[in-house]
N, C-alpha and C positions, 0 to 999 in steps of 0.2 A: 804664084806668090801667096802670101799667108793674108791676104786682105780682101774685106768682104763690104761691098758699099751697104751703109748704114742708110734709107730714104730719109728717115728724120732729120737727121742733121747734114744729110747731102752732101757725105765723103766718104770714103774708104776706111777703115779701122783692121786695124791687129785682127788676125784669128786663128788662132794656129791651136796646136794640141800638146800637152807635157809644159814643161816649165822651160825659161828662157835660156837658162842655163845648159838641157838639154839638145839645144839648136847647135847646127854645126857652126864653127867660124862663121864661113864664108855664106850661112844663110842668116847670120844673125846681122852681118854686115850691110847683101841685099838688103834686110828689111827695115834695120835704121834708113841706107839711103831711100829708099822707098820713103820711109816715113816721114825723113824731113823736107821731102817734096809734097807731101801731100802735108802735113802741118803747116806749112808756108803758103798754104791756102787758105786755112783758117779766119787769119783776119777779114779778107777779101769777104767769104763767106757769113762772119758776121755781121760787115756793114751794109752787104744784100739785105739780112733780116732785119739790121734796125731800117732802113729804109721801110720795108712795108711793117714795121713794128708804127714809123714816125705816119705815114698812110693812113693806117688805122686809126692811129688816134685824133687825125683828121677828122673822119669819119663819124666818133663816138661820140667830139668836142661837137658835132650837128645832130649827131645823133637824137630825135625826138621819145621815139619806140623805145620801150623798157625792154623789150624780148632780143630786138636788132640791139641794144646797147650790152645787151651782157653776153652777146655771144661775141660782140666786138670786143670786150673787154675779156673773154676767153681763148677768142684766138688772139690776143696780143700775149696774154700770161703764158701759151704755150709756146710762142715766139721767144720769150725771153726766157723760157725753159730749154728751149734749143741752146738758144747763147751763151746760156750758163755751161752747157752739158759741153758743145764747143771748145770753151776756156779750159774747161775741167784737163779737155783730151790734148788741149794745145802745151799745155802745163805738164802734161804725162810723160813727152820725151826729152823733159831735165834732166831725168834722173837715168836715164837706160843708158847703159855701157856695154862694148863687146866684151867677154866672158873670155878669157884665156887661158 
């Protein structure tokens, strides 16, 4: 299949070669359904992260250490830079339609 697990965001994404258009029917088919099983995870996926996103800031809110607080506060910002980048991709298969 044309998918390639992303570690950062902790799913599968699109990867293929040529434009969309170029895909045959029945592989453009596969990889919507493909897609929208693996988009339907998404959610799931982000409320993993705000959970250790909300952890953290457990953490920060005791946090004494200037050095421990801003790396707390760096790994939250990159946390919520997953979530965003998540949304981005959950939001990507609105628009894709098979080509015929």
């Amino acid at each position: 299949m044309c998918f390639s697990y992303d570690a950062r965001l902790g799913i599968r994404l699109p990867s293929f070669s040529g434009t969309w258009e170029e895909l045959p029917l029945l592989e453009q088919t596969a990889i919507l359904v493909t897609w929208e099983k693996i988009r339907g995870t998404i959610p799931d996926r982000i409320e993993e992260i705000e959970h250790k996103i909300n952890k953290l800031q457990n953490a920060l809110y005791r946090e004494e250490n200037f050095e421990k607080s801003c790396k707390l506060n760096s790994d939250i910002a990159e946390l919520a830079s997953i979530i965003n980048d998540l949304w981005i991709w959950y939001r990507a298969g609105d628009d894709i339609t098979i080509s015929a």
